[in-house]
GULO-189070 format. One record per residue (C-alpha): residue in one letter; x, y, z. Coordinates in steps of 0.02 Angstrom, whole numbers. Layout:
REM residues N
<residuo=A c1=X c2=Y c3=Z>
...
//
This chain:
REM residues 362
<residuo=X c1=-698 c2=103 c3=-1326>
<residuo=X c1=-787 c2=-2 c3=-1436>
<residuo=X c1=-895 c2=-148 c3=-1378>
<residuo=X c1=-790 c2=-301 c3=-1456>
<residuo=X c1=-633 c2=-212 c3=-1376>
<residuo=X c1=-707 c2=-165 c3=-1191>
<residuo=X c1=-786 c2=-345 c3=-1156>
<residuo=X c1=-606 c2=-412 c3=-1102>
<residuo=X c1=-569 c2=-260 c3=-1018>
<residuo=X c1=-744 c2=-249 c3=-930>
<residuo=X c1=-721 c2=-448 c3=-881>
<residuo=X c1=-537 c2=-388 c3=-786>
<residuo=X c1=-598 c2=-266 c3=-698>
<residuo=X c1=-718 c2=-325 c3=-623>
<residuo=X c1=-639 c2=-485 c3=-594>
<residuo=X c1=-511 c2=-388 c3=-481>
<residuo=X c1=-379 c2=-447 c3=-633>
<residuo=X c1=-307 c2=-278 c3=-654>
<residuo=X c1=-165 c2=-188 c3=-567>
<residuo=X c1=-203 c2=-17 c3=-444>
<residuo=X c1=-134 c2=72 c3=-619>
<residuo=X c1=-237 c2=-12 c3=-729>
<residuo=X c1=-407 c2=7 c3=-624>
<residuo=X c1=-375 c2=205 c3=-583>
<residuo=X c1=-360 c2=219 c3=-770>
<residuo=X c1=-522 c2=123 c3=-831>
<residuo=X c1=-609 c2=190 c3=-676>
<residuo=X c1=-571 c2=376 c3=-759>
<residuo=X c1=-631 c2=307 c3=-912>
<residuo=X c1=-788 c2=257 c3=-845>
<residuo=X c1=-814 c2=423 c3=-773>
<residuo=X c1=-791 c2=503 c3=-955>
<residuo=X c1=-880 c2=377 c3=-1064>
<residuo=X c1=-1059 c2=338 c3=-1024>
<residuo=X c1=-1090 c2=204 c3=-1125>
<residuo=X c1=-949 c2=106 c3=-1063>
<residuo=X c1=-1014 c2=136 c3=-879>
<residuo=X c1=-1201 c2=63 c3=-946>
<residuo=X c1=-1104 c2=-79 c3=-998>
<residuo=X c1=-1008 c2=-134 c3=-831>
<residuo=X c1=-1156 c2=-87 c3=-755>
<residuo=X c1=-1266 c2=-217 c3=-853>
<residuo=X c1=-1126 c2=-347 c3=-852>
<residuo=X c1=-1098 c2=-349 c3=-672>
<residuo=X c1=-1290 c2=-381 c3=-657>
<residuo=X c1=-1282 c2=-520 c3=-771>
<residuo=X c1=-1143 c2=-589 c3=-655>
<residuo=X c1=-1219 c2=-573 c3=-513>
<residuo=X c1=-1381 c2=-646 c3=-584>
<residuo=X c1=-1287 c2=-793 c3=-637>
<residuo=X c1=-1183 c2=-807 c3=-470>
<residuo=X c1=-1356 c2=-806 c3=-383>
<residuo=X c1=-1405 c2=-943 c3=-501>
<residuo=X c1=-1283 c2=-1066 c3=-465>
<residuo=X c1=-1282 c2=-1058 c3=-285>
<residuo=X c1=-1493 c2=-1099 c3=-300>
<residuo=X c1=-1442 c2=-1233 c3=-417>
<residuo=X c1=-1320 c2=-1313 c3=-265>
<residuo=X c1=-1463 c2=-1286 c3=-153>
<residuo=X c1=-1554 c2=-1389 c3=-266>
<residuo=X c1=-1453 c2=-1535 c3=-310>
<residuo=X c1=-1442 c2=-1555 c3=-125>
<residuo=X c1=-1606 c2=-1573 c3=-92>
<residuo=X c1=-1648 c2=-1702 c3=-215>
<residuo=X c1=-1495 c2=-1804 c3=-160>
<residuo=X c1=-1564 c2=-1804 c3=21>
<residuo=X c1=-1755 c2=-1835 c3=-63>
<residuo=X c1=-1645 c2=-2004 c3=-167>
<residuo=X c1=-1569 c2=-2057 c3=2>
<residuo=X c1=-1743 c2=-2057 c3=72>
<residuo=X c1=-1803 c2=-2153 c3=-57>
<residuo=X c1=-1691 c2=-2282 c3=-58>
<residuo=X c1=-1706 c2=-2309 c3=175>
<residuo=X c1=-1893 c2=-2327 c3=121>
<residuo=X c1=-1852 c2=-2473 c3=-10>
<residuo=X c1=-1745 c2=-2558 c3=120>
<residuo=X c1=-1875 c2=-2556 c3=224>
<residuo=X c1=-1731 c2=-2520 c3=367>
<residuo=X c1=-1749 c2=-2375 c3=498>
<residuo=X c1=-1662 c2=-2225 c3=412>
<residuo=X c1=-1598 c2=-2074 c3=496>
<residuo=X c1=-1647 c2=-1940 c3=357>
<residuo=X c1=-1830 c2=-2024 c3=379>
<residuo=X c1=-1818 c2=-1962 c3=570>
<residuo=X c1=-1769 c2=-1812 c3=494>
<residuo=X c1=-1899 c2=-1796 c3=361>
<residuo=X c1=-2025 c2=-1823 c3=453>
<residuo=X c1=-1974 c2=-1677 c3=575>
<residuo=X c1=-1922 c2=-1568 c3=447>
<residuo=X c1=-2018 c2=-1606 c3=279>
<residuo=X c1=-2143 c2=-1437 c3=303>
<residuo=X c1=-1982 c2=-1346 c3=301>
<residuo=X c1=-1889 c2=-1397 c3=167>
<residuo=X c1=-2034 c2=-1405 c3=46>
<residuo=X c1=-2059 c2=-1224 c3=81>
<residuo=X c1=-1863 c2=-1197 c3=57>
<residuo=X c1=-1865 c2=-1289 c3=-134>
<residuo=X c1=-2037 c2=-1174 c3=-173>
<residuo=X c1=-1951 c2=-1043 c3=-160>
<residuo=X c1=-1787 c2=-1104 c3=-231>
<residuo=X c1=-1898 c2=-1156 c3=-365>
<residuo=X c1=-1983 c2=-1001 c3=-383>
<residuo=X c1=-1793 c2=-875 c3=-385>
<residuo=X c1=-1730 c2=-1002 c3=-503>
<residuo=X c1=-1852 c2=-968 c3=-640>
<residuo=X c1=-1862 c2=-783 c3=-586>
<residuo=X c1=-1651 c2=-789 c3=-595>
<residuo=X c1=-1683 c2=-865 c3=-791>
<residuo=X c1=-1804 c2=-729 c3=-832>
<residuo=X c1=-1703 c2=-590 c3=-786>
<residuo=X c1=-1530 c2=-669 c3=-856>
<residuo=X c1=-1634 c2=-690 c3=-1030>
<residuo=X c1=-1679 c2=-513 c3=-1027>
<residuo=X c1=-1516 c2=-447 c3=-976>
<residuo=X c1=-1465 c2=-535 c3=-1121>
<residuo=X c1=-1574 c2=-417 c3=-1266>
<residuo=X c1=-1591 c2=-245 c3=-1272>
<residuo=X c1=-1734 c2=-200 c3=-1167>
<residuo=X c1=-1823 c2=-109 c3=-1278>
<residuo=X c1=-1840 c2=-261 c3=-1383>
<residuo=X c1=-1927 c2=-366 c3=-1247>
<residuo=X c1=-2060 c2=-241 c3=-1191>
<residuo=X c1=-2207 c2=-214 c3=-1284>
<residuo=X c1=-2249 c2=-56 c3=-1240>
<residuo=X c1=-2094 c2=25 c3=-1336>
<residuo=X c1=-2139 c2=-8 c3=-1528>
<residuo=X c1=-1997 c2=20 c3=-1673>
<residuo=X c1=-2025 c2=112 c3=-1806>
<residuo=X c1=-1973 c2=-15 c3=-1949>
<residuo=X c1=-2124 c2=-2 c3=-2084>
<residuo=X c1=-2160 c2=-166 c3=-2179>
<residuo=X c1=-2170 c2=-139 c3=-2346>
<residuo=X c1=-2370 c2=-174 c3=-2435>
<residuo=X c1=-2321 c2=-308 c3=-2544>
<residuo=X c1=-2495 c2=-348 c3=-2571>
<residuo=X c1=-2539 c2=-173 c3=-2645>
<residuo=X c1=-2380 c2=-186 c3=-2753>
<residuo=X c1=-2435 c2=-363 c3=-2824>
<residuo=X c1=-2610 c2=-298 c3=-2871>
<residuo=X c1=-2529 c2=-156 c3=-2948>
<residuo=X c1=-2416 c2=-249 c3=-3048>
<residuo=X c1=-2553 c2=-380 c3=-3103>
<residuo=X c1=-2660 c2=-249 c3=-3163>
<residuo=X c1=-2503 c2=-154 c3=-3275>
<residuo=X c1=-2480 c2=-323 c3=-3351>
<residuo=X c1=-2317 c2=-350 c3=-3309>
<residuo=X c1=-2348 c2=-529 c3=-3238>
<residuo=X c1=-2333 c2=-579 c3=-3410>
<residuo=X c1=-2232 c2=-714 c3=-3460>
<residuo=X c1=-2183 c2=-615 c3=-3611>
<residuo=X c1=-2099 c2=-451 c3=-3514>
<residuo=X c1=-1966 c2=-450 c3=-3387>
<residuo=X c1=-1989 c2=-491 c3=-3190>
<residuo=X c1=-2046 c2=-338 c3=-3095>
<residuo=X c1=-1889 c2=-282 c3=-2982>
<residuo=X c1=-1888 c2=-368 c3=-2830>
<residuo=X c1=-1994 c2=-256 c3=-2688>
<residuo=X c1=-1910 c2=-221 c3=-2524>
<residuo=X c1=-1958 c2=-312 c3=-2355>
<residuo=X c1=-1948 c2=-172 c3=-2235>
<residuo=X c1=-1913 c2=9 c3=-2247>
<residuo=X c1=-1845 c2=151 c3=-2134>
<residuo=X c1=-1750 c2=330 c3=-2122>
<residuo=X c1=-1582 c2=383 c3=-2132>
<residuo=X c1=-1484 c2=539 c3=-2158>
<residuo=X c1=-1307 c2=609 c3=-2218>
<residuo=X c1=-1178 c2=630 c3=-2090>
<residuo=X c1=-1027 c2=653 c3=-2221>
<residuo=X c1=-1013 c2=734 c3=-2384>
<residuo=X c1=-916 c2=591 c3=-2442>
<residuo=X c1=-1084 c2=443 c3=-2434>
<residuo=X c1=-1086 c2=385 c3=-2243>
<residuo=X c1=-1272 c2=385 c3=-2179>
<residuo=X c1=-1346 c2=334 c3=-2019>
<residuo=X c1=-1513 c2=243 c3=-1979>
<residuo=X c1=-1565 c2=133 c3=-1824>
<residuo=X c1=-1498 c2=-51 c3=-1820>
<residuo=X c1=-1669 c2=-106 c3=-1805>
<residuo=X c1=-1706 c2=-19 c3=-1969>
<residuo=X c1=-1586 c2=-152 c3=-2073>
<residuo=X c1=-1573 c2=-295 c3=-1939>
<residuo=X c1=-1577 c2=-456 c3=-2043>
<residuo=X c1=-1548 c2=-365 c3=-2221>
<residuo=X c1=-1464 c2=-465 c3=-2383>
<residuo=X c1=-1452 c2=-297 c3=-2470>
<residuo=X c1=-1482 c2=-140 c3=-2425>
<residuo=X c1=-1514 c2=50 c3=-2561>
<residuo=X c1=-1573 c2=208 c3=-2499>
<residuo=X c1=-1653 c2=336 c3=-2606>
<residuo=X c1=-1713 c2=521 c3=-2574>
<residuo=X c1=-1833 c2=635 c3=-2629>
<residuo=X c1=-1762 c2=686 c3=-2807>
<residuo=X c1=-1747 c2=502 c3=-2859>
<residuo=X c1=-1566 c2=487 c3=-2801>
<residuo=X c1=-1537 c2=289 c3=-2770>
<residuo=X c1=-1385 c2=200 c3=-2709>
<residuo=X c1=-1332 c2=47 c3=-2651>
<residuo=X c1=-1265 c2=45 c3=-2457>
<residuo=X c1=-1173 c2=-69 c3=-2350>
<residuo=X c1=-1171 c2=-76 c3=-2147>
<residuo=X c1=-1011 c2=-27 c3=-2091>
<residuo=X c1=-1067 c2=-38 c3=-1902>
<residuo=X c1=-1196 c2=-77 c3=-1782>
<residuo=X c1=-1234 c2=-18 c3=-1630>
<residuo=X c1=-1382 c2=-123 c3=-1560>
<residuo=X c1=-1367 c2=-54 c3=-1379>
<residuo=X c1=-1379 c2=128 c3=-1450>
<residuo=X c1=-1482 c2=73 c3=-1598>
<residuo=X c1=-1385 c2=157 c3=-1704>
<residuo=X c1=-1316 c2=96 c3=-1877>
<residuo=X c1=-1184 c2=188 c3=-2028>
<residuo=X c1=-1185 c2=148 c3=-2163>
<residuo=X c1=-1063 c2=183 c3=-2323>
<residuo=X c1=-1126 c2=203 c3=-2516>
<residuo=X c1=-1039 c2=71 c3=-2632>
<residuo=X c1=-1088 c2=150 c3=-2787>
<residuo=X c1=-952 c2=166 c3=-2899>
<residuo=X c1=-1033 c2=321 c3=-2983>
<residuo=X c1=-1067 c2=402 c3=-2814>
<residuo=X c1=-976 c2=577 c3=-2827>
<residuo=X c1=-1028 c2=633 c3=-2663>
<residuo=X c1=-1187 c2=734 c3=-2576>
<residuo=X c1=-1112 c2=925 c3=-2575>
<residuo=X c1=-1083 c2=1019 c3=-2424>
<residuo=X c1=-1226 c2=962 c3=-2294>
<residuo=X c1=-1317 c2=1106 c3=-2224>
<residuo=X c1=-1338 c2=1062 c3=-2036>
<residuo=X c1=-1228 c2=1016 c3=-1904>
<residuo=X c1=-1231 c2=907 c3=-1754>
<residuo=X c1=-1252 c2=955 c3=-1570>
<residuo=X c1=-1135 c2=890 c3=-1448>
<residuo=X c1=-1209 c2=966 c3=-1283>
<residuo=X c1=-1388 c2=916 c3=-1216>
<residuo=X c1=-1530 c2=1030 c3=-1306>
<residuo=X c1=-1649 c2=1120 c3=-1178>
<residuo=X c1=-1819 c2=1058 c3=-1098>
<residuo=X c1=-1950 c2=1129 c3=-1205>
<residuo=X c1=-1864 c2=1179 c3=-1358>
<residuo=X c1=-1941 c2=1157 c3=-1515>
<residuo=X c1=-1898 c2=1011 c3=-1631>
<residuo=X c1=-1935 c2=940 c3=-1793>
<residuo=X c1=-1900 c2=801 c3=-1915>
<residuo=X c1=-1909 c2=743 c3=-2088>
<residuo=X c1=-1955 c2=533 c3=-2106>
<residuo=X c1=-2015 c2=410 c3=-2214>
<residuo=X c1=-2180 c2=326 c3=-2138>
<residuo=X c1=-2236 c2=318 c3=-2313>
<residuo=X c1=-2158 c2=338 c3=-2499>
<residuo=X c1=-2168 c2=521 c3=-2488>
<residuo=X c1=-2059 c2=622 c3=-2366>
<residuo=X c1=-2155 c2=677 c3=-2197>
<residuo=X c1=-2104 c2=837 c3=-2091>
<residuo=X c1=-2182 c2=822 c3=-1917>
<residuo=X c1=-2152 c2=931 c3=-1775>
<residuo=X c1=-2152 c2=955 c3=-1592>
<residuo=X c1=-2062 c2=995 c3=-1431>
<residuo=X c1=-1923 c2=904 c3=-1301>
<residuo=X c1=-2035 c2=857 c3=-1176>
<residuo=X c1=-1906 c2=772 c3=-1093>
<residuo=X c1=-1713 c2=741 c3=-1059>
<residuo=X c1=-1706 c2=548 c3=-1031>
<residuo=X c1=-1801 c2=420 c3=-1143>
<residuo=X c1=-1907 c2=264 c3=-1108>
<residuo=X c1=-1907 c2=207 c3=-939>
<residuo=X c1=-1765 c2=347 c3=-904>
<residuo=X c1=-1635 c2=304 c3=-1046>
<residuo=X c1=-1536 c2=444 c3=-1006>
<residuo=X c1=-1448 c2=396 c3=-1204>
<residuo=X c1=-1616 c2=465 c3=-1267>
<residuo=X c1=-1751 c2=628 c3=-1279>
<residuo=X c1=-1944 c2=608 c3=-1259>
<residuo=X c1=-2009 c2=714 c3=-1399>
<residuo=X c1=-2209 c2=755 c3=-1421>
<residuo=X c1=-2217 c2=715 c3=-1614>
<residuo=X c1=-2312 c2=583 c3=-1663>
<residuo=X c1=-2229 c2=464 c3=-1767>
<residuo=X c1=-2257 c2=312 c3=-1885>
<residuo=X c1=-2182 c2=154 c3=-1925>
<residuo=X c1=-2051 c2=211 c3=-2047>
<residuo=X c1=-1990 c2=349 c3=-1954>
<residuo=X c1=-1842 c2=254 c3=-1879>
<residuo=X c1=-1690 c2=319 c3=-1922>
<residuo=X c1=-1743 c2=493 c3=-1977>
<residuo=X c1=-1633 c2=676 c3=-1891>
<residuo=X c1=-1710 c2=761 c3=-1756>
<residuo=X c1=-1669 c2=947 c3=-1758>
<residuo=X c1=-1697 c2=1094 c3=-1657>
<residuo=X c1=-1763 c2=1268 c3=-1718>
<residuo=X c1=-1591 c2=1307 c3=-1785>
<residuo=X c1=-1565 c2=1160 c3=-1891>
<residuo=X c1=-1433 c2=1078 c3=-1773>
<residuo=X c1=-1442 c2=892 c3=-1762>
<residuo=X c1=-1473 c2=831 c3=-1596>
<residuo=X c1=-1545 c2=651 c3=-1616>
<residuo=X c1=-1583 c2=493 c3=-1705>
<residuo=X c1=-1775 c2=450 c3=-1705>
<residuo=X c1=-1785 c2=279 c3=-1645>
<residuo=X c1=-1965 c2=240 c3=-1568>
<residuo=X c1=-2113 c2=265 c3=-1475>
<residuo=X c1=-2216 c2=217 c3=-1318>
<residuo=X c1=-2369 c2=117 c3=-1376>
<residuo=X c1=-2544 c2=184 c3=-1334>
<residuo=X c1=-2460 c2=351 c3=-1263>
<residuo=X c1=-2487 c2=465 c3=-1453>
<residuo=X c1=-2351 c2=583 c3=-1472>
<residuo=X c1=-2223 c2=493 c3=-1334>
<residuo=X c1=-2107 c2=470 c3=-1446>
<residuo=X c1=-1891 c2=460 c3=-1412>
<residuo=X c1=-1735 c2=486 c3=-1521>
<residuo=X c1=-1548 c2=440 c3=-1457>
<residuo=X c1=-1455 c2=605 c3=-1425>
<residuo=X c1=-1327 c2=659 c3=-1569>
<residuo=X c1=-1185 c2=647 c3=-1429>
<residuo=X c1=-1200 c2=440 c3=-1437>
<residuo=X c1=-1185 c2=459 c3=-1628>
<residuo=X c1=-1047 c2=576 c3=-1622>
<residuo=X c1=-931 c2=491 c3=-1490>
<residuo=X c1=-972 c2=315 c3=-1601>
<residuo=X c1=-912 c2=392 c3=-1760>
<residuo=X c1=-765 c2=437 c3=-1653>
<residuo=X c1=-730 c2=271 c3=-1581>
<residuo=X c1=-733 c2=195 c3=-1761>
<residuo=X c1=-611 c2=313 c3=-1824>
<residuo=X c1=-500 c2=286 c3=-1683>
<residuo=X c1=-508 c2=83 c3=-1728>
<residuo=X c1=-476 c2=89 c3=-1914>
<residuo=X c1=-631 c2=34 c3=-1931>
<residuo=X c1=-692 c2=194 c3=-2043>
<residuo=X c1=-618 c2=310 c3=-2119>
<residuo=X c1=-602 c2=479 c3=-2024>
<residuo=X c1=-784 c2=584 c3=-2058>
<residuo=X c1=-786 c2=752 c3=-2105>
<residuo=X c1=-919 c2=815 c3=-2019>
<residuo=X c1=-1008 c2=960 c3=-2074>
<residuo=X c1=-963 c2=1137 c3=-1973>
<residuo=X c1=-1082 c2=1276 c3=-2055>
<residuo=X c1=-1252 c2=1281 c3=-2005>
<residuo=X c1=-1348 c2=1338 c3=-2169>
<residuo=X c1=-1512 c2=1331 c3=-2088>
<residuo=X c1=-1509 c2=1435 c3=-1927>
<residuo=X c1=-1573 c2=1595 c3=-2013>
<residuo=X c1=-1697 c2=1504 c3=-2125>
<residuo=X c1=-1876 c2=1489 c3=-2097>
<residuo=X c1=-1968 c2=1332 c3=-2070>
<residuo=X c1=-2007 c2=1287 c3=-2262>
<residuo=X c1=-1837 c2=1343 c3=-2337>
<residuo=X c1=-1752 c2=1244 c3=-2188>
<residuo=X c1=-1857 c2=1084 c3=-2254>
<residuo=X c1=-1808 c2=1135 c3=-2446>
<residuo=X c1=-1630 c2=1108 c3=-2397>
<residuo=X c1=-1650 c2=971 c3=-2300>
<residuo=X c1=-1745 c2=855 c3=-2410>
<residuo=X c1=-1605 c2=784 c3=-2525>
<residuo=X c1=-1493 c2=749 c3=-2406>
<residuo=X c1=-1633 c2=622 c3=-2283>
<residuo=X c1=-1679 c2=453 c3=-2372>
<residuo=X c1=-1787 c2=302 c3=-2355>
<residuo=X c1=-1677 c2=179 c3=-2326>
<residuo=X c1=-1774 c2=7 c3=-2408>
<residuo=X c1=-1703 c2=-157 c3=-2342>
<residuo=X c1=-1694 c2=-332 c3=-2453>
<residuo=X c1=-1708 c2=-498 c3=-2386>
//
């Protein structure tokens, strides 16, 4: 169910709107789709965050309307009956507004969380998106000369520069969101000088995942890809490796699955010992066989070699979903492994046309 379609749903169920048919059903939905479970999960939070919210802000509004009738007995200069009652009671209720104070702005802080994904409001989880050296470039160009007025502009460099990878012989690639977040245009390009122009055709910033579709008219398509993609959970301690772009030149780096869940438990992701750069975003993870079974998203700052990928099942069941809605066209994913029986460097041979740095424009 896709996120713009489940929000209505999400808001009737748990608003008790929905009839004993209608809840058994999305109740065995929720049991069969993870992600949608995360996301009732995190709304209802968020409601009862806010719910918690307003009843401190009641609490509030009636102490400062007794604290204003106060005010105004003192001004009269008449006895007043709250005065009695302040004066009894004032140690009280100015530890009661502390700490209505004090949940108020903790209420705000976690609603304004809630409200991002939380790997984008902790420091110690760092995306791989690599700024490009525009610096370097602009020497580079000043010394070739072709600054001058006489010669056409130099093309214009990209901002910020990731992974991504074919998922369909016919030009649909996937990187992270985070990867083109805030791109005017977008081209990828891979190791034997391929370059096209892409478009997002969906975003996924919970999952960090983004496809994207080539719109070059002279695109005839990659070939038959020659790995496939994992649909169950890989094994603790397998071996795994990937194939990035932390710099111009393609990168293999390699490791194991030290763990089933991600950062701080994100059971959506792996832990992987490889240690990555930015740049690396987007990239496959595969496992000795050449199956894909993730999408290299981050790492855990200060902790070398902690870094996670989203599992290959989120990417599948979203290419799914999108199909489903119209909103792609059906993917022919590919079914033959070519790489299972290959060794390491004829595994990477195959690999390398079909991974690209994705360089985003804005």
């Amino acid at each position: 169910m896709l996120e713009y379609r489940a929000y209505e749903e999400i808001e009737r169920y748990l608003n008790g709107q929905m009839t004993a048919e209608e809840k058994a059903g999305f109740e065995a939905l929720l049991r069969a789709d993870v992600r949608l479970a995360e996301q009732v999960r995190e709304h209802r939070q968020m409601l009862q965050a806010l719910k918690g919210y307003g009843k401190r802000q009641h609490l509030r509004q009636q102490l400062n309307l007794l604290h204003h009738e106060m005010e105004a007995g003192q001004q009269a200069n008449t006895p007043n009956r709250w005065k009695v009652y302040w004066n009894r009671q004032k140690q009280t209720i100015a530890v009661a507004a502390s700490v209505s104070l004090l949940s108020v702005f903790g209420t705000l802080w976690s609603v304004q969380q809630m409200k991002a994904p939380v790997k984008q409001q902790t420091a110690r989880y760092v995306e791989l998106r690599r700024e490009v050296e525009r610096l370097k470039k602009a020497q580079t160009a000043i010394i070739n000369g072709i600054n001058d007025a006489s010669k056409p502009a130099p093309p214009r460099p990209a901002t910020f520069s990731g992974t991504g990878f074919a998922i369909s012989a016919d030009g649909y690639v996937v990187t992270s969101s985070h990867v083109v977040e805030g791109a005017d245009s977008i081209m990828i390009e891979n190791k034997a000088g391929l370059k096209y122009k892409v478009s997002e055709v969906y975003r996924d910033e919970i999952h960090d995942l983004s496809i994207l579709k080539i719109a070059d008219e002279n695109f005839e398509g990659f070939g038959k890809l020659p790995y496939t993609f994992k649909d169950i959970e890989s094994e603790l301690g397998e071996r795994v490796f990937t194939l990035g772009y932390p710099r111009e030149d393609i990168v293999f780096g390699e490791g194991s699955l030290s763990s089933a869940s991600g950062f701080e438990g994100d059971t959506t992701a792996y832990q992987i010992s490889i240690p990555l750069n930015p740049g690396n975003s987007g990239g496959p993870l595969l496992d000795d066989k050449g199956n894909l079974i993730g999408v290299i998203s981050g790492k855990q700052a200060g902790q070398e070699g902690a870094a996670f990928a989203i599992k290959s099942a989120y990417l599948l069941q979203l290419i799914e979903e999108l199909a489903s809605a119209g909103q792609v066209q059906p993917v022919a994913l590919p079914k033959n492994n070519a790489l299972s029986a290959q060794s390491r460097p004829q595994q990477l041979k195959k690999l390398k046309d079909y991974i690209f740095i994705v360089k985003v424009y804005n």
